[in-house]
N, C-alpha and C positions, 0 to 999 in steps of 0.2 A: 656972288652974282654970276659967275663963269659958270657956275656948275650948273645952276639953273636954269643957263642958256644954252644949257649943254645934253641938256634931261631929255626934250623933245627932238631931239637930232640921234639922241641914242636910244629910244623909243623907235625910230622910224629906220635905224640900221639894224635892228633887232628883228623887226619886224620881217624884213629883205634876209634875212639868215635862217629863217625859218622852214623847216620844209614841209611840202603842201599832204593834206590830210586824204589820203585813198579813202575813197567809198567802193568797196565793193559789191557787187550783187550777191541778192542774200541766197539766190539758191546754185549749189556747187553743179560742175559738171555732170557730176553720178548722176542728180536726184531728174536730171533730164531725162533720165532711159526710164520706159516703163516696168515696171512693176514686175510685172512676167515673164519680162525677159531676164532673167537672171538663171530663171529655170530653164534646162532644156529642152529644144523640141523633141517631142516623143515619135518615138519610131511606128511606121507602121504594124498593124498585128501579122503574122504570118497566116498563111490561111490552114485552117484546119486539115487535119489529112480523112479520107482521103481526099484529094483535090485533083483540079485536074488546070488545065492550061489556064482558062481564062481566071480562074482561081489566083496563080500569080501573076497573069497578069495585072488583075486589078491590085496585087501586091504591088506592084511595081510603080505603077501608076500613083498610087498612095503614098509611096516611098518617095517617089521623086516630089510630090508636094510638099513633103513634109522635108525635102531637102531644099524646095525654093525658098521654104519657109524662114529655115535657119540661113541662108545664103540671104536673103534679104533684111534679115534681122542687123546682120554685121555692115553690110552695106549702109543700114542706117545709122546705125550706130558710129558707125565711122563719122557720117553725116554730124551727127550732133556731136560728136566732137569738134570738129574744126569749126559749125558754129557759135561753138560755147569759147574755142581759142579766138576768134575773131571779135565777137562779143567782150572778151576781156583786152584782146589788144588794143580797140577802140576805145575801153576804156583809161587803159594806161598811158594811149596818144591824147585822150583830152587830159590826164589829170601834169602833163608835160608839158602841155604847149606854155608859152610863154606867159605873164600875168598880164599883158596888157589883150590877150586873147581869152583869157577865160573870163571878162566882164563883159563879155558877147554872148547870149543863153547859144545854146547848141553847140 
């Protein structure tokens, strides 16, 4: 008869020993960055010869966009990393809070 009354007490300390199930998001940090960017930006063409001034200049000109280019590429990129680390710390502050917290949706 003890043991019987002992079933549903050791059902519910079992339960409290348990540790809680991560859900993670299903798509990883990488698959944020697009597509293209993995490739590099291309450099400007040099200008044919003969040439003359404004010739490289618009070298130049061209070169430096295709350097903002790659310089803003990293900048975002940085970007979505630290919101894809924030995105997942938030997730491992809710999957921690306490149990009497996680029966409150959000």
């Amino acid at each position: 008869m003890r043991l019987i009354a002992m079933l549903p007490l050791m059902l519910l300390a079992a339960g409290c020993a348990s540790s809680p199930i991560t859900v993670m998001h299903s798509a990883p940090c990488s698959a944020l960055i697009p597509d293209g960017w993995t490739e590099p930006v291309p450099s400007a063409a040099l200008p044919q010869e003969p040439s003359d001034e404004r010739d490289w200049m618009a070298f130049g000109v061209a070169q430096t966009g295709a350097l903002r280019t790659a310089n803003g590429r990293t900048a975002d990129v940085v970007g979505i990393v630290r919101a894809c680390e924030a995105r997942d710390a938030e997730a491992v502050e809710r999957i921690e809070r306490p149990w009497w917290a996680r029966l409150r949706p959000g």
